[in-house]
N, C-alpha and C positions, 0 to 999 in steps of 0.2 A: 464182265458184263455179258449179258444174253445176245445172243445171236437169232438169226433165227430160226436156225437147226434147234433149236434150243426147245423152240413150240413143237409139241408133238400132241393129237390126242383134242380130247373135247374142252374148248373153253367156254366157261359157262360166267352168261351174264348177271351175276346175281343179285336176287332182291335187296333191298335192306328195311330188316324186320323192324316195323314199329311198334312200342308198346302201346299198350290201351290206353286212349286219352291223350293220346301223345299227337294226334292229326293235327290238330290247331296250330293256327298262325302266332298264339300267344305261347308255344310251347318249345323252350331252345334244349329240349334234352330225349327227342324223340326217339333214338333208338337203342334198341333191344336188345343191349347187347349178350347179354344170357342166350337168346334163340340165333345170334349172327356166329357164337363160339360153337354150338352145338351144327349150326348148318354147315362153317365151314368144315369141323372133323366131317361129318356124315358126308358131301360132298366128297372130298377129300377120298374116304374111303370106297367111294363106289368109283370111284377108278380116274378120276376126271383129270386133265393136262393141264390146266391154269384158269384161275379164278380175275375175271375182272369184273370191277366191283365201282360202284357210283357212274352206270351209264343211263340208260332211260328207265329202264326196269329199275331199276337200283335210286329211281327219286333225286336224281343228281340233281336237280333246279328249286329242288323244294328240302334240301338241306342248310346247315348252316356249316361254316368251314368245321368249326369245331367238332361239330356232330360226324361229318366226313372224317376228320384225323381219327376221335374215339374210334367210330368205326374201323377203319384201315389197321389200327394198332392191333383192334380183336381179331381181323381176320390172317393177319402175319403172326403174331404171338400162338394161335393155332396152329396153322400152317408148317411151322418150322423148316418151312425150306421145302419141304414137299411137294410142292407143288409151285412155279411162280405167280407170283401175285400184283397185277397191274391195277392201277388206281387212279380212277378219275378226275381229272384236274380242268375240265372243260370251261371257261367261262368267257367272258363279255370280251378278253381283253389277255395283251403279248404279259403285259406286266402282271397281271392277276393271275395269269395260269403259271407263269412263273415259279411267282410264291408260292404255290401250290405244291406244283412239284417238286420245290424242296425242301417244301414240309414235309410229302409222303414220302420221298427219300427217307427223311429225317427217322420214320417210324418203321423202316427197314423194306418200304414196297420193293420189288421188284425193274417197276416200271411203273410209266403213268401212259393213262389211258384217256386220249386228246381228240374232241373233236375241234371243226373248225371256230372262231369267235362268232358269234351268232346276229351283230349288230348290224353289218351289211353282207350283200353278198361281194365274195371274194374272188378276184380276178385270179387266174392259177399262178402269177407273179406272186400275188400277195400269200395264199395258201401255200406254194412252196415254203415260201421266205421265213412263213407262222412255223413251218417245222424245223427249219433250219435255226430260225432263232432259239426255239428250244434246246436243239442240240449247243448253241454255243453257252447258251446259259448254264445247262447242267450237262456235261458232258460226257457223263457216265450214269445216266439215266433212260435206258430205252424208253422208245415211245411206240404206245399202241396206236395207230388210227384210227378212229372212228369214225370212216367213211357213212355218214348215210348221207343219202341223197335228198331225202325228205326232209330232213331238219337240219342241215347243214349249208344248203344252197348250193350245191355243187355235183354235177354228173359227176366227178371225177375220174376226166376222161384220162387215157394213154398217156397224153402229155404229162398231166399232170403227177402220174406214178414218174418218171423219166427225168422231170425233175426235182421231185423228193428224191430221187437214188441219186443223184448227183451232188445234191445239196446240204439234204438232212441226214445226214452221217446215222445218226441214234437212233431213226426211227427202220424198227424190224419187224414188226407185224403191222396186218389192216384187218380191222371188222372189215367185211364185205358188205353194206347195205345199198347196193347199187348194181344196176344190170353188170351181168358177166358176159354179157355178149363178147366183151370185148377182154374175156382172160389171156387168152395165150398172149394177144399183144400186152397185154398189162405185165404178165410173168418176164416176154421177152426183154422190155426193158428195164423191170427193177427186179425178178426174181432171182437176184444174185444176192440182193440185198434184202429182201422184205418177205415177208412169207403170208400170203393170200388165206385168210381165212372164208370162206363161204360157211353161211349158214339156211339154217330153218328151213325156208324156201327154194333154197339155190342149192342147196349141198349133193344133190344127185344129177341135175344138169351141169354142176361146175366141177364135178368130178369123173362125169363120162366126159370132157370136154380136154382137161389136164391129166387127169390119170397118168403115172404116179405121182405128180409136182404137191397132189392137194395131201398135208399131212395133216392138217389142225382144220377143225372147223368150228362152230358156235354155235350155241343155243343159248334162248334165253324164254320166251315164252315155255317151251315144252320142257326145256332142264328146272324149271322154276315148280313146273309139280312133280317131278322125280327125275333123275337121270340116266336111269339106267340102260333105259332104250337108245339112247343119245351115244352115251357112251359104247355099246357095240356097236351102231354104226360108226363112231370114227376108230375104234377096233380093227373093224372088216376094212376101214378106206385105207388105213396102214399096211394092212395087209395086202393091199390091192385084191381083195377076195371078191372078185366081180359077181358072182352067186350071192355069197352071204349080204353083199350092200344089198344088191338089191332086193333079197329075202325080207330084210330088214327096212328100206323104204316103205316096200308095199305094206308092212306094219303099220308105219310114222303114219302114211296116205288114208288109212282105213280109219284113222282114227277123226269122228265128226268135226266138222269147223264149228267154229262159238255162231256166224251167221253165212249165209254163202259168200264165196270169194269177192265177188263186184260189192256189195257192201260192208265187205270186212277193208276191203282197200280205202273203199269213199269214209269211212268212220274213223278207220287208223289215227291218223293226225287225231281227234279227240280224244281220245279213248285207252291212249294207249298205258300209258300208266295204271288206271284204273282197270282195264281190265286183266292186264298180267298180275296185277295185287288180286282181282277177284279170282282169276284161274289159281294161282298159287294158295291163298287159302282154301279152297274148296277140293283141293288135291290132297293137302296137307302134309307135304313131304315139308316145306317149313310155313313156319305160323309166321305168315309178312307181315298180320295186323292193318290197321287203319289206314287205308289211303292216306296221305301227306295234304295241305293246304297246298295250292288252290283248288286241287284235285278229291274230286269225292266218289266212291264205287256211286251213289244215287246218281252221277252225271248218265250212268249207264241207259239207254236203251234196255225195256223188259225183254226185247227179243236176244239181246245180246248177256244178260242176265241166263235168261231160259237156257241158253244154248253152251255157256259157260259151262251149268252143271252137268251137260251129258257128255260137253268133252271132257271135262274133268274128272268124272265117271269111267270115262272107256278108257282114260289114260292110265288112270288108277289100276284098269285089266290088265293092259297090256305089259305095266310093271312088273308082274307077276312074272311072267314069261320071260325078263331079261335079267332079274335079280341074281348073281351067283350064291351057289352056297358058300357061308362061310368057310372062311382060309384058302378061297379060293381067287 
């Protein structure tokens, strides 16, 4: 079973490609899986450390189980081991995520990729317990975290890492979607056991801050229209190459936001599906297709349309510059 030395390298949150026609609420066979085999080899081969697959990016709430299994089968049947491969099994409830998880077991995941149940907010009693009970049910199935703080209902603070390490045996990595103010406490009590991934936002304050602890980190917006960039910074973070990171943030940083920061935060919670579907086709490293029901790209703001295509634009340059030659 994985550990968490195991995570090394860029985990990247990926989309899941819908066919044409396929958006509607009337439609149980929405994905693609022809552009999901082609994304994960490409993926794959630009260098990337583990693929987790059905989180927000990836339309988790607006799939059907089935459409999830299909999916996860193509991206492990791919994969061959290359890479591991975690899978989202996040829902309403202890017993439904369950099943889940040993479904995707069943189709050879890696791991499952768990945020918290979404129906009330959860006391850190109860959220320990959610991942403990995981581990007693499938006991040889890691588990990712799915820390956000936004959609999860949870700071998850120090304590609550302290008592997953005590608890939850299985689980070995966290998304990080929540302040890192508080990492090194966080590392000190469960980094024996769990491996702290920082992303997007966080990955150059929470690796001046740990330096060398941080080995994996995340993307999913910016790996979503190529990764190459993504992947040398977590390169250089392995390397502890304190020049080449930050050569390579001031890259990430240059490149324009879809609207300024204060209304990319206040819009976030709407939006957010729709516009990593819009950023990711207009980039075209894969063809994500149709937003999902209940989500539509028209939910968008023209300003945040507008502003899409010139990040998506600059991103598209900056790929240039990090792409290796082949066999290399």
């Amino acid at each position: 079973m994985l550990t968490k030395d195991d995570i090394r390298g860029l985990a990247v949150m990926v989309p899941t490609p819908c066919r044409e026609g396929g958006e509607g609420w009337d439609t149980g066979d929405s994905v693609d899986l022809d552009e999901t085999a082609r994304m994960t080899d490409d993926y794959i081969k630009a260098g990337i450390g583990l693929i987790a697959a059905c989180g927000t990016t990836g339309e988790c709430a607006a799939l059907l189980w089935e459409e999830k299994r299909a999916f996860i089968d193509t991206i492990v049947q791919v994969a061959r081991r290359r890479v591991p491969v975690f899978a989202g099994a996040t829902s309403l409830g202890t017993k439904e995520t369950v099943r889940q998880v040993r479904g995707l077991k069943d189709v050879g995941a890696d791991g499952a990729f768990v945020g918290l149940p979404l129906w009330q907010t959860p006391t850190l009693d109860n959220a320990a317990r959610f991942y403990a009970d995981l581990g007693e049910a499938v006991p040889d199935m890691p588990i990712l975290i799915y820390a956000n703080a936004r959609f999860f209902k949870s700071m998850f603070p120090t304590a609550f890492w302290a008592l997953v390490a005590q608890r939850a045996r299985t689980v070995v990595l966290t998304k990080m979607s929540y302040s890192h103010a508080n990492l090194l406490d966080d590392l000190r009590v469960a980094g024996h056991r769990i491996n702290f991934m920082p992303g997007e936002t966080s990955i150059y304050p929470a690796y001046r801050m740990a330096r060398p602890r941080i080995t994996a980190i995340w993307s999913s917006g910016m790996a979503c229209m190529g990764p190459e960039p993504v992947v040398a910074l977590a390169e250089a973070i392995l390397k502890d190459d304190e020049k080449r990171v930050d050569q390579i943030w001031q890259d990430l940083r240059s490149i324009p936001p879809v609207v300024p920061p204060e209304d990319f935060a206040a819009g976030f919670p709407y939006y957010n599906a729709q516009i990593n579907k819009h950023l990711t086709n207009l980039a075209g490293y894969v063809k994500g297709g149709p937003c999902r029901a209940p989500y539509r790209i028209s939910d968008l703001p023209e300003s945040w349309k507008s502003g899409a295509e010139l990040r998506a634009k600059a991103w598209k340059e900056l790929r240039k510059k990090y792409m290796k030659a082949p066999g290399l």
